[in-house]
C-alpha positions in Angstrom: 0.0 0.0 0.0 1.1 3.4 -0.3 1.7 5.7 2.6 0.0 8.4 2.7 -2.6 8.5 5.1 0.6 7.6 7.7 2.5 11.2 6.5 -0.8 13.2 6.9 -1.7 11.5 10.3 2.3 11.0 11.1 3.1 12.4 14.3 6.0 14.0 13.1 4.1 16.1 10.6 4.7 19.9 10.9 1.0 21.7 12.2 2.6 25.1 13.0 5.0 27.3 11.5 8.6 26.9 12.6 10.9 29.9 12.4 15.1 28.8 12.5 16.7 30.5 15.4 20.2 29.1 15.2 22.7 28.8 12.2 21.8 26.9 9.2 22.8 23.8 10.0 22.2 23.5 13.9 18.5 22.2 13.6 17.5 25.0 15.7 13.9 26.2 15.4 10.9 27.8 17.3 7.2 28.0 17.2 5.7 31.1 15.8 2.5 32.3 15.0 1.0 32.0 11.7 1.1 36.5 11.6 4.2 36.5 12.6 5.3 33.9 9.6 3.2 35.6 6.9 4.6 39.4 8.3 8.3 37.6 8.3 8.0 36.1 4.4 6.1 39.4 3.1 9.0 41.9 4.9 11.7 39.4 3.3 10.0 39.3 -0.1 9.7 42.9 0.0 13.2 44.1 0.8 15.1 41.5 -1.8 12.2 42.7 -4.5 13.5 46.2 -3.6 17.1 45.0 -5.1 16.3 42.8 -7.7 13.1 40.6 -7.2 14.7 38.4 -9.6 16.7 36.9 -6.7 13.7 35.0 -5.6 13.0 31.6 -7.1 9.3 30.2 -6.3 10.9 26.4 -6.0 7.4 24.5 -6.0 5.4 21.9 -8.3 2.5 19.7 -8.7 1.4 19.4 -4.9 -1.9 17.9 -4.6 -2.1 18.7 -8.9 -5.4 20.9 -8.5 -6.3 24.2 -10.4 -5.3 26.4 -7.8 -2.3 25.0 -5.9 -0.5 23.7 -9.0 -1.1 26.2 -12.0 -2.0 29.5 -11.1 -2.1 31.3 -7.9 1.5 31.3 -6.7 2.4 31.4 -10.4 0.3 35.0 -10.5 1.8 36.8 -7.4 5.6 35.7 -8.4 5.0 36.7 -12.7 3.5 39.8 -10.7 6.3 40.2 -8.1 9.1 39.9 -10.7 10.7 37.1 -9.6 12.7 34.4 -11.4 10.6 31.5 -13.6 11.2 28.0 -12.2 11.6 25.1 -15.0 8.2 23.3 -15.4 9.1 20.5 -13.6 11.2 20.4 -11.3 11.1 16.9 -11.5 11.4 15.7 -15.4 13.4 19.1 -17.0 16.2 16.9 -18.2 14.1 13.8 -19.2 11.8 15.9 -20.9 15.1 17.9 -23.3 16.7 14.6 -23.4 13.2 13.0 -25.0 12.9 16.1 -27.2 16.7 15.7 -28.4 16.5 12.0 -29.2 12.7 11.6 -30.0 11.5 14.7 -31.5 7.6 14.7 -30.3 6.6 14.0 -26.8 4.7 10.5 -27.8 5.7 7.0 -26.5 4.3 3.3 -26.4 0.6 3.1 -25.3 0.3 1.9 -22.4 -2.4 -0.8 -23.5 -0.1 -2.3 -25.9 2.1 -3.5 -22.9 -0.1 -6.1 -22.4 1.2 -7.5 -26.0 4.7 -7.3 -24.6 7.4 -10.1 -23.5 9.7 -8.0 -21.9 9.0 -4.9 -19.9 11.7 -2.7 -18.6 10.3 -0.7 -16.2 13.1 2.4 -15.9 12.7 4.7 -12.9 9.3 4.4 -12.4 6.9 2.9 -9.8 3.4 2.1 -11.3 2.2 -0.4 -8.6 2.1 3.5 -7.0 1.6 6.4 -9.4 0.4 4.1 -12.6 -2.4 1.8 -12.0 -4.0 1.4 -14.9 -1.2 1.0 -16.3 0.2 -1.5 -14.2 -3.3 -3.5 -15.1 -1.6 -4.1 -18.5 1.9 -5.0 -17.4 0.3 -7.6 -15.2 -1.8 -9.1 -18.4 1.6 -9.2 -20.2 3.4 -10.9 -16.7 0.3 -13.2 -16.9 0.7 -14.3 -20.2 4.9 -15.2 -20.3 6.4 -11.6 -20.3 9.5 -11.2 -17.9 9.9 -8.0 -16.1 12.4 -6.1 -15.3 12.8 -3.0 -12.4 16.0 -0.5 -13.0 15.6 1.5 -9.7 18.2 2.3 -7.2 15.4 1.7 -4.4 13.6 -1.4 -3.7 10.1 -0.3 -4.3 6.8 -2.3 -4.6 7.4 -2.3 -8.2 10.8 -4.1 -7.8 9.5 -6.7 -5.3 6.9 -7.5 -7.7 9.6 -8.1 -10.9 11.6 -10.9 -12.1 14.6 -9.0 -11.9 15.5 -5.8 -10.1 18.5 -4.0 -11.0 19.5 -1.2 -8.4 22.3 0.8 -10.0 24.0 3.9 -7.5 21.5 6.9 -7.8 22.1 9.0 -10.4 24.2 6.5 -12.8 21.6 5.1 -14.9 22.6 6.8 -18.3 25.5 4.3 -18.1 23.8 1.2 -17.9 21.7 3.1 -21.5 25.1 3.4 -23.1 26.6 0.3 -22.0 23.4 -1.3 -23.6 23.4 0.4 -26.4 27.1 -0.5 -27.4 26.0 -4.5 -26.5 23.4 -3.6 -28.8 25.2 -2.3 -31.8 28.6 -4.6 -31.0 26.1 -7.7 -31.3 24.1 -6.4 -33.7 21.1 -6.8 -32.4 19.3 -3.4 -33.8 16.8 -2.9 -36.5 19.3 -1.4 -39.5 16.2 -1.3 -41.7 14.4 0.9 -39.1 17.7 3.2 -37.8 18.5 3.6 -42.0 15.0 4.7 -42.6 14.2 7.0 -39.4 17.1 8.1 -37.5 20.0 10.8 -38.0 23.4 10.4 -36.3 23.3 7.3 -35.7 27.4 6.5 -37.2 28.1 9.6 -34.6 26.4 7.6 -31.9 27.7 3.9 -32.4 31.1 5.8 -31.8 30.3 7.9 -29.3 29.6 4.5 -27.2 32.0 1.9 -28.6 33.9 2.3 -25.4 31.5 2.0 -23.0 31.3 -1.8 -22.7 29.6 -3.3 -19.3 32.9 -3.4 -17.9 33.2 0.3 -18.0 29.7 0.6 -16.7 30.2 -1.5 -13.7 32.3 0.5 -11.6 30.2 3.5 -12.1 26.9 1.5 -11.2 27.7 -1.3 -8.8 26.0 -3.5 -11.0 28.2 -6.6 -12.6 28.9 -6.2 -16.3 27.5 -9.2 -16.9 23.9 -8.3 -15.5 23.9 -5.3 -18.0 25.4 -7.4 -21.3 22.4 -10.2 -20.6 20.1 -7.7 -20.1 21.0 -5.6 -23.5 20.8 -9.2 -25.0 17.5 -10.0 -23.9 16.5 -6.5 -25.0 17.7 -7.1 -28.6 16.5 -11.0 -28.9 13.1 -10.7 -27.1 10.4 -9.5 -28.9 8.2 -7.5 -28.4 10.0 -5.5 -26.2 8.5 -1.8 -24.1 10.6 0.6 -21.7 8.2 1.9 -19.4 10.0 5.0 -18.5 9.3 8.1 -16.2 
């Protein structure tokens, strides 16, 4: 299950505003009143907007993803205020140029068509959590032969529920993507037809990553070169094949 309900009734959860009275650092803070909080944040606002009000960065997202919290009243007093724009998400800004780069439109598999797959990589993401009906279709896949496979640095209900979980070191899963890839083009176990046809740069790319076999993506991972050759393998050979990503 997920764990909500024990955050909002967690007795640990903030109810009151805290104001720091110590050094950054020091963990030092004391109860205030909520005037005294909203008088303290408007007086600060006010005297870095009289510099340069672009020195404040509004550092917020989705929250609870309605209407008001999430698109438009904090984004109207901050446009208004002068302050500086914050990357739409804060969360998927790099996914989302590195998509753009490499795929052009913002499209990718359907998620229904999962169920027709026989291997399902399931790449940062946790959709036993934040993808049910999705997960509905990876299950009717799981139930009809297809193996599944976690990449996820933490063991999440996803994982325990996967053939294989691979838990790479935060952070270093581009390099089990090129050490794929060059398992992938060494083996030749790509679609030339397809790459001839649709792609551009792809001579640029097969050198780019000639040198980043599984052994040079091991150390950087703390997964064993041989997990991520037989993986790339079973990515090439099985077919059809999905990356659930995001």
């Amino acid at each position: 299950m997920a764990h909500y309900l024990e955050r909002v009734y967690s007795p640990d959860r903030l109810t009151h505003p805290m104001k720091r009275v110590g050094k950054k650092g020091e963990g030092r803070f004391a109860r205030i009143g909520w005037n005294e909080a909203l008088d303290t944040i408007a007086t600060r606002f006010a005297q870095i907007a009289a510099d340069d009000p672009r020195a404040i960065l509004p550092y917020s997202y989705a929250g609870t993803m309605g209407l008001v919290q999430s698109s438009s009243i904090d984004r109207r007093f901050f446009h208004r205020l002068g302050a500086s724009h914050l990357g739409r998400t804060i969360c998927a800004a790099a996914g989302s140029a590195g998509w753009a780069a490499s795929i052009g439109a913002s499209i990718g598999t359907d998620p229904e068509a999962l169920a027709g797959a026989r291997l399902i990589l399931i790449w940062g993401a946790n959709p036993v959590v934040s993808n049910l009906h999705g997960w509905r279709y990876i299950q009717q896949a799981r139930r009809a032969g297809a193996r599944l496979v976690c990449i996820d640095p933490w063991r999440t209900q996803t994982a325990d529920k996967c053939d294989l979980h691979l838990a790479p070191l935060p952070g270093t899963d581009g390099a089990i993507a090129l050490a794929m890839m060059q398992v992938l083009i060494a083996e030749d176990l790509i679609d030339r037809d397809y790459i001839a046809r649709y792609t551009l740069g792809f001579d640029a790319l097969a050198e780019r990553v000639g040198s980043c076999t599984p052994e040079w993506d091991a150390p950087l991972t703390g997964l064993p070169a041989e997990a991520i050759r037989q993986l790339a393998r079973d990515y090439g050979r099985i077919r059809p094949s999905a990356i659930r990503l995001n």
